[in-house]
C-alpha positions in Angstrom: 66.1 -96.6 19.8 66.8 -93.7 22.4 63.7 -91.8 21.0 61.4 -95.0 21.5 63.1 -95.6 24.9 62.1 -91.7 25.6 59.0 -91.9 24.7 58.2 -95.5 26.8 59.5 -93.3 29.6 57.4 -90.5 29.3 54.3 -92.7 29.0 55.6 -94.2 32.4 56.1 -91.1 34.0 53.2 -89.0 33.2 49.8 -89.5 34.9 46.6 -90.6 32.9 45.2 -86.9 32.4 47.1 -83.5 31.9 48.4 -82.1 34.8 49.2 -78.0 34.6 52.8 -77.6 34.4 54.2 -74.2 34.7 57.1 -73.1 32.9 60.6 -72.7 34.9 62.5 -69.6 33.0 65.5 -69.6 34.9 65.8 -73.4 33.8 64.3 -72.3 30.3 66.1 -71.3 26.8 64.3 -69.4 24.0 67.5 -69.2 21.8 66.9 -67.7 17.9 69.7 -67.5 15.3 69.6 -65.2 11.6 72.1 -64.2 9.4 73.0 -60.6 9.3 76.0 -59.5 6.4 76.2 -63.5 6.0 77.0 -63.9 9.6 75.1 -66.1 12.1 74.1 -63.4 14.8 72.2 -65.4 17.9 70.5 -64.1 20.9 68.2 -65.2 23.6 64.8 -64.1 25.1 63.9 -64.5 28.7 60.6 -64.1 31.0 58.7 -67.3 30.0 55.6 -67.5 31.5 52.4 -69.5 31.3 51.0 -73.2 31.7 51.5 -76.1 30.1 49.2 -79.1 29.6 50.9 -82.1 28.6 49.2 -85.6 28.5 51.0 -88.5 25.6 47.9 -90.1 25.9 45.3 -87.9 25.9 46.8 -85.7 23.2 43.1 -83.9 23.1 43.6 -82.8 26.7 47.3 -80.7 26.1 47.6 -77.5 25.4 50.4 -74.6 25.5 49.5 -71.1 26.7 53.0 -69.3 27.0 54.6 -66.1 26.3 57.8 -64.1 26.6 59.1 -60.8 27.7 59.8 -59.1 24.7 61.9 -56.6 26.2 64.9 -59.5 27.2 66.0 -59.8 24.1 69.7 -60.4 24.4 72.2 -61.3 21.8 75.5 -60.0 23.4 76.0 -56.3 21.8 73.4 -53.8 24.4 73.4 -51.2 21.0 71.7 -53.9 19.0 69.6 -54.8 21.8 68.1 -51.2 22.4 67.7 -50.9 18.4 66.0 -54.6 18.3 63.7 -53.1 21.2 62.6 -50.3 19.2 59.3 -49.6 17.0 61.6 -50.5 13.6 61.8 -54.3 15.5 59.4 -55.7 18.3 58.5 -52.1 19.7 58.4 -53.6 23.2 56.5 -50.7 24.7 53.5 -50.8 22.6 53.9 -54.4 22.5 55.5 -56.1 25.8 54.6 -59.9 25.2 55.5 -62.5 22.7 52.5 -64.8 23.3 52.2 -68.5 21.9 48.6 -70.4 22.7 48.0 -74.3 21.1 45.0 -75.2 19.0 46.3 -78.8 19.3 49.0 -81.2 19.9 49.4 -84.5 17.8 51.7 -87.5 17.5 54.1 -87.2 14.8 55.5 -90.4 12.7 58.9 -91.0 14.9 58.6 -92.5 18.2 58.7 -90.0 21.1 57.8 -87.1 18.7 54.9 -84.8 18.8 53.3 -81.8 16.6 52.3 -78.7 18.4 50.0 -76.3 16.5 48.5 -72.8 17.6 48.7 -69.2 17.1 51.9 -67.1 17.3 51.6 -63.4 17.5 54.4 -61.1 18.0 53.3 -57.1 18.2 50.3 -57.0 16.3 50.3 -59.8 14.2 49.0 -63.7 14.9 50.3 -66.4 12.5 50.0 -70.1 12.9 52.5 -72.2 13.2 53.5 -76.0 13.8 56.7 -77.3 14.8 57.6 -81.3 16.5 58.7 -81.4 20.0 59.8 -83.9 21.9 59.6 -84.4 25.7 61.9 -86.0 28.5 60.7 -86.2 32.4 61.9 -84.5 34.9 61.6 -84.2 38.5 57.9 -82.9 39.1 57.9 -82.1 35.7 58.9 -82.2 31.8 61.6 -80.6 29.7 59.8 -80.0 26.3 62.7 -79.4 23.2 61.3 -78.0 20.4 62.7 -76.1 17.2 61.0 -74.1 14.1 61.5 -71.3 11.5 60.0 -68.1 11.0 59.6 -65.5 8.7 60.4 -62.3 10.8 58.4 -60.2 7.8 55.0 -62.3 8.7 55.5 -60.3 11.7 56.7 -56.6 11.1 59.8 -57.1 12.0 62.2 -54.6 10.2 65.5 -54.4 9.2 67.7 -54.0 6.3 68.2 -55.7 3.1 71.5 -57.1 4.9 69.5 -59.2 7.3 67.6 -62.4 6.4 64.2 -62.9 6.6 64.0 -66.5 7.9 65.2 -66.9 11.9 65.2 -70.3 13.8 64.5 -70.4 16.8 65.5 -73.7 19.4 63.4 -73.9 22.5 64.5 -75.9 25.5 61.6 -75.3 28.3 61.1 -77.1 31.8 58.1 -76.7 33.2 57.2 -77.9 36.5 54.1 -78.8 39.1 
């Protein structure tokens, strides 16, 4: 019922055609999570950055162009940072940006649910990907939640036999006028 209720809202609150929304990072989480040695080990990313299109009933009209500082990552120990930074991880010199860009957006089955799909690429490599989101109105704006899994592999990202290959990552982004 609170999802249908949502998604009423959001139908309300947003105008007949896509506006460009612009994403708030300070307001913003990009949050992953992976098992090292059988231990959740989380971290963060920061320096979102883009435009965001976002239209319930025009579905045709939205679209996601985003991407992250690569260099932010952040998961609490600065020795694991620097080595995650490195060319054995996302080699943030050569490659700076985590960059996401939508081929298209669709409903899903539940009520106040929507499938975003597009291209992922992290350091040389571009994957695509699909994950539901759903979206709650805000003050001159939306907050868009959104969660998926990845195989870091897919993507050259190293590591050890002690690390797992699958990563989720939860996204919590405002965007605003």
């Amino acid at each position: 019922m609170k999802q249908l209720v949502l998604g009423i809202l959001s139908l309300a609150l947003t105008s007949a055609h896509a506006q460009t929304l612009t994403p708030v990072d300070a307001n913003s989480s990009i949050k992953f999570s992976i098992k090292n040695f059988g231990f959740n080990v989380t971290g963060n990313f920061k320096g979102l950055k883009g435009s965001i299109k976002f239209d319930p009933n025009a579905l045709q009209q939205s679209a996601f162009d985003v991407t992250i500082d690569a260099s932010t990552i952040n998961t609490g120990i600065d020795m694991r940072d620097e080595h995650l930074r490195s060319e054995d991880y996302f080699d943030v010199k050569k490659y700076p940006q985590i960059h996401f860009v939508s081929t298209r957006v669709t409903n899903s089955n539940k009520a106040g649910t929507f499938f975003v799909f597009g291209n992922l690429t992290i350091k040389q490599t571009t994957k695509e990907i699909s994950f539901p989101f759903t979206v709650q109105p805000q003050n001159d704006g939306s907050l868009f939640h959104g969660e998926f899994k990845l195989n870091r592999k897919d993507f050259s990202i190293g590591g050890s036999g002690t690390i797992s290959n699958e990563l989720v990552v939860k996204l919590e982004v405002l965007a605003k006028k």
